[in-house]
C-alpha positions as CSV (number, residue, x, y, z in Angstrom):
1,X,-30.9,235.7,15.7
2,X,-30.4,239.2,17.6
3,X,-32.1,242.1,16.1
4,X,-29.3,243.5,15.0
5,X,-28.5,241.0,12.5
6,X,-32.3,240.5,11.3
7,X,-32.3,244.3,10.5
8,X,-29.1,243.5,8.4
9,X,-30.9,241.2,6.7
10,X,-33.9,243.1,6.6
11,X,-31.9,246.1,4.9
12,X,-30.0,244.4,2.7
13,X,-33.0,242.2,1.4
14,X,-35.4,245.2,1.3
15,X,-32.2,247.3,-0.4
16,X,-32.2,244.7,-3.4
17,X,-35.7,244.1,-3.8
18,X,-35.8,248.9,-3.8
19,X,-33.1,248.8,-6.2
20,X,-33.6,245.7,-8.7
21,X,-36.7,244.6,-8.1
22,X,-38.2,245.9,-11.2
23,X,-36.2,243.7,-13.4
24,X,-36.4,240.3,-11.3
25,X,-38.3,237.4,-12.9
26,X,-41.4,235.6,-11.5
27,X,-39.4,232.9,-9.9
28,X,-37.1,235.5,-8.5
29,X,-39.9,237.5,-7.1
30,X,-41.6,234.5,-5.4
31,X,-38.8,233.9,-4.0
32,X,-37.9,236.8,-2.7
33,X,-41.6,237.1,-1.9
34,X,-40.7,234.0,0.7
35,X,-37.7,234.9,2.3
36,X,-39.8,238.6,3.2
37,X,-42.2,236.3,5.0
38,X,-39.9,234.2,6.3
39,X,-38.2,237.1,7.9
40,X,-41.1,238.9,9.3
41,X,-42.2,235.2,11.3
42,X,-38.8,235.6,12.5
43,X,-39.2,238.9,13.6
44,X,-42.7,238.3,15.2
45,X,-41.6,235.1,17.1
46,X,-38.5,237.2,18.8
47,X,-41.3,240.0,19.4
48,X,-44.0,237.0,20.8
49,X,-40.7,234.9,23.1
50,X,-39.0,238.5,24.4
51,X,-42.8,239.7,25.4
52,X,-43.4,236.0,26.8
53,X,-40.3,236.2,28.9
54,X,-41.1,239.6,30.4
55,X,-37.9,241.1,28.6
56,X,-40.1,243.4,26.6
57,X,-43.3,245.2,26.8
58,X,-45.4,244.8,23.3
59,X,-49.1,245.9,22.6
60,X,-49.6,244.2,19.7
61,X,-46.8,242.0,18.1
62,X,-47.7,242.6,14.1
63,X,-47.9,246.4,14.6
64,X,-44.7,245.9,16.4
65,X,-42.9,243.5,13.4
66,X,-44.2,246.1,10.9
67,X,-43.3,249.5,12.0
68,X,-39.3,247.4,12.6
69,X,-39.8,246.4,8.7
70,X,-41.0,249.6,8.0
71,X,-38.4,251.8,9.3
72,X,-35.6,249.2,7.2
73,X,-37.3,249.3,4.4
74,X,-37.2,253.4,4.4
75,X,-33.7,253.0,5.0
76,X,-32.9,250.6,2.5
77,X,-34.6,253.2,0.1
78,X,-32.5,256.5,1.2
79,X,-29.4,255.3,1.9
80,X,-27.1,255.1,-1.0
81,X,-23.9,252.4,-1.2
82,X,-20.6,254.3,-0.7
83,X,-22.0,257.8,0.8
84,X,-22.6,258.3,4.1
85,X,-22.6,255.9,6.6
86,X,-22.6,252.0,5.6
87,X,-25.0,249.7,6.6
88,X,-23.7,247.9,9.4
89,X,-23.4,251.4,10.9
90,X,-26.7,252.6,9.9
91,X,-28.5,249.2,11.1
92,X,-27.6,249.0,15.1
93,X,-28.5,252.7,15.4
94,X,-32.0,252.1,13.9
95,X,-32.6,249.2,15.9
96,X,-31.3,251.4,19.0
97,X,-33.8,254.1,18.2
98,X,-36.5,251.3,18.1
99,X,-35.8,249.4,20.9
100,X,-35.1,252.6,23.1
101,X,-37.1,255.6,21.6
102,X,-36.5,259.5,22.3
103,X,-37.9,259.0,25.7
104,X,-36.4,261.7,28.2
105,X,-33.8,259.9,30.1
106,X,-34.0,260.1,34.2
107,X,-31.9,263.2,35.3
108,X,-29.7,262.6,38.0
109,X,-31.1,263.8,41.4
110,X,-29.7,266.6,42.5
111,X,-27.4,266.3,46.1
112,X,-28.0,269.7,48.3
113,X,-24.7,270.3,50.3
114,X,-25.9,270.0,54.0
């Protein structure tokens, strides 16, 4: 699964649960409840193999897989069906703001005509 589909997931999930969650039943919410975990194992154990393989550097996995939740699950609570930009728009950019940050890029060096 690619991190671009879990935070589809993610948002869509965390978007239900925002919106209806109020009116689900127990069963519903345990449920629900479940899937929530069994996203965030997911998201750790691509966090845990990507750090593993030397793809990724990661100070602590958990603080890692929650600030990823955290930041869809804010989204899932601002953005509003049919204004603005839809989800699968919304989604890659988040996890492209995650994955890369607002780290200055390298400037190109600078050539001196001889």
């Amino acid at each position: 699964m690619t991190p671009t589909s879990l935070s589809s997931i993610f948002s869509c999930l965390l978007n239900k649960l925002n919106r209806e969650g109020r009116r689900l039943t127990e069963e519903s919410r345990t449920r629900f409840r479940a899937l929530k975990s069994e996203l965030d194992k997911a998201l750790r154990g691509l966090l845990e193999e990507a750090a593993t393989d030397g793809s990724i550097t990661v100070r602590d996995v958990k603080l890692t897989a929650f600030t990823f939740a955290g930041a869809l699950n804010w989204t899932a609570r601002w953005q509003e069906p049919g204004r603005g930009l839809p989800p699968e728009v919304i989604a890659p950019e988040i996890v492209e703001v995650l994955l890369t940050g607002i780290l200055p890029r390298p400037r190109p060096v600078s050539r001196r005509a001889p």
